[in-house]
N, C-alpha and C positions, 0 to 999 in steps of 0.2 A: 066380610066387608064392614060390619056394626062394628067390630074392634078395633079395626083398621080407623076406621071414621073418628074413632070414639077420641085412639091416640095421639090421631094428625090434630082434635079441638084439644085436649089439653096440650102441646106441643104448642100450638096457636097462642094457647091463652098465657102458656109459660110464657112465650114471646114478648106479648100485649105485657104482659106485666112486670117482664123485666123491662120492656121500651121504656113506659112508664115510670119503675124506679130510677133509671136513670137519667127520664126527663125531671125529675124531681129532685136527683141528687147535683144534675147541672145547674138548677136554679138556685137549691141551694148553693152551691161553690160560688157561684157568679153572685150571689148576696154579700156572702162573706169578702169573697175577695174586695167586692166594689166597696165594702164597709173599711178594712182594709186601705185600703188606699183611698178613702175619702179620709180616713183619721191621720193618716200618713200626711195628706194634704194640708189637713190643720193646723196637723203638727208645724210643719214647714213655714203656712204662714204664719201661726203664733209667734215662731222663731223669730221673722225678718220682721214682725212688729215690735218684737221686743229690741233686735238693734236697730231698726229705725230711730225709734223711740228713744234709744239711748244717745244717739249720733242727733238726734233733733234737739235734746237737752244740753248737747256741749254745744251747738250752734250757737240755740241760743240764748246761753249766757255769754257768747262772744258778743251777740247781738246786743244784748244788753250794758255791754260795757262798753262798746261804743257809743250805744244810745247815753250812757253816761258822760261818755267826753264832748260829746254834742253840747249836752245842756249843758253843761260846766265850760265848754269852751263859746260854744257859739251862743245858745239861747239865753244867756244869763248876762244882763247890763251892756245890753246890745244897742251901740251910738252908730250913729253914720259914718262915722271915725272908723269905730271898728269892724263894720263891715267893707269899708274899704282899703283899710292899710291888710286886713286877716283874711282878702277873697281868696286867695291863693291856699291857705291853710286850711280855710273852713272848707270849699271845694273837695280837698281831697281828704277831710275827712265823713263828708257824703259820698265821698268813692268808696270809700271801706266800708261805711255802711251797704251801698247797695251791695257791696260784694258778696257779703256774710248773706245779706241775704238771701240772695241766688242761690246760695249756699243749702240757704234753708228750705229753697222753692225745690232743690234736687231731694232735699231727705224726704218732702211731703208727698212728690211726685214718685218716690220710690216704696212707699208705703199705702195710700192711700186709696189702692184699688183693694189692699186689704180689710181697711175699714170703714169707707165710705158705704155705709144699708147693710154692714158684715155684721154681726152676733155672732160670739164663739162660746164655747161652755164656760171658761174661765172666768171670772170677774176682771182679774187682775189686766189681763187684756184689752177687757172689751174698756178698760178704766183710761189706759194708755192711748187708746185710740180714740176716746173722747176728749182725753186732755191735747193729743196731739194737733187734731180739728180744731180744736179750740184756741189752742195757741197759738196753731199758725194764722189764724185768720186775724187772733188780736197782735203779731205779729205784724202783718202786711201792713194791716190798719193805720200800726202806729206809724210805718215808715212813710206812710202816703201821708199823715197827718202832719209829722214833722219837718217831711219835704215841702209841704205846701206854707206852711207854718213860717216857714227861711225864704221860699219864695216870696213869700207875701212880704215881710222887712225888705228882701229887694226891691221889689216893685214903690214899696214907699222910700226908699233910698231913690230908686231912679226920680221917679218923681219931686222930690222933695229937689233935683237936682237938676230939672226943668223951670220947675217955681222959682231957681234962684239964679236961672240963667249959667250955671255952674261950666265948665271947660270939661271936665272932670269925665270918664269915658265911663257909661253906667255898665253895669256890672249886672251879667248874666242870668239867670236862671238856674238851679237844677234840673235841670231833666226828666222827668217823671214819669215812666212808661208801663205806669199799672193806675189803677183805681180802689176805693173800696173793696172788700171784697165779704159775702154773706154764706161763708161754704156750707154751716147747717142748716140753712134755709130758715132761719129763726127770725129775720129781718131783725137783727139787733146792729148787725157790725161793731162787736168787741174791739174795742182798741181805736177805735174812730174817735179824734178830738176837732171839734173845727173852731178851730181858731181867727181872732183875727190881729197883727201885731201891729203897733203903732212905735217908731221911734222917732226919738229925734235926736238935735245936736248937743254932740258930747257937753258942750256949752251948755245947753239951757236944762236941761234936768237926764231924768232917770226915764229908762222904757216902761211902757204898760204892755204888761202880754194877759190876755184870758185863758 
């Protein structure tokens, strides 16, 4: 019966400690794997930052060349004259700008849960997602500035067109369906200009813009 007994405890302990290596070899797998597929993950994301990234830079330089023909057509030797024979022109090229915009609201919205508190190992990366945050926020800024900027010549075109008792049907608004906006939490708001615009008639001199 003592050898019997002796067999069935080593038998036992063989048991015990194969259980054991193979509780140890499951944890390892499950390490590896989960390592594995956490890098696989990064991988992925690093990818959709980098064309994010690339599709946020062709934006916006479209963005930018509108913002071009904006000031070159509209904000530049801006008379009551010319806001009101060019409402029609100027209008829709504040349509094309917000377009591009939106534009650029889907690339930021398409990325941004990857870099928004994200660190990756790369530099190159974590570079792209600083300048993307960046951009778009100076980005938005600008569009809210420059809307407001055009609005405001209107409001003194209408007005000026009260003061003179004028027939003449005043002329609208832009639209403006956003605000500043502070997406690093840095309280700076990049790209913020606040303006105030003064014209007047074609007649009596030239615009002041700040």
């Amino acid at each position: 019966m003592g050898v019997k007994q002796e067999n069935n405890n080593k038998h036992l302990g063989l048991l015990i400690l194969l259980g054991f290596i193979l509780i140890i070899a499951g944890i390892v797998a499950y390490i590896i794997i989960s390592y594995n597929s956490d890098q696989a993950d990064i991988k992925k994301r690093m990818s959709e930052v980098e064309t994010g990234y690339n599709t946020f830079r062709e934006d916006s330089d479209k963005f930018n060349d509108i913002r071009d023909d904006i000031y070159n057509s509209v904000m530049q030797d801006m008379y009551y004259e010319n806001l009101k024979n060019n409402d029609s022109t100027y209008k829709n090229l504040f349509q094309e700008y917000k377009s591009i915009l939106e534009s650029i609201d889907k690339d930021y919205d398409d990325v941004k849960d990857n870099c928004i508190n994200v660190l990756y190992p790369d530099v190159g990366t974590n570079n792209k997602c600083e300048a993307l945050i960046s951009g778009y926020e100076e980005i938005v800024n600008l569009y809210v500035s420059d809307v407001n900027s055009y609005n405001n010549s209107i409001t003194s075109y209408n007005n000026w067109l009260k003061t003179n008792n004028s027939t003449d049907t005043p002329l609208e608004l832009v639209k403006l369906d956003r605000d500043y906006i502070d997406v690093n939490g840095d309280r700076e708001y990049n790209g913020k200009k606040e303006s105030q615009t003064e014209l007047t008639d074609s007649n009596e001199g030239e615009s002041n813009e700040e």
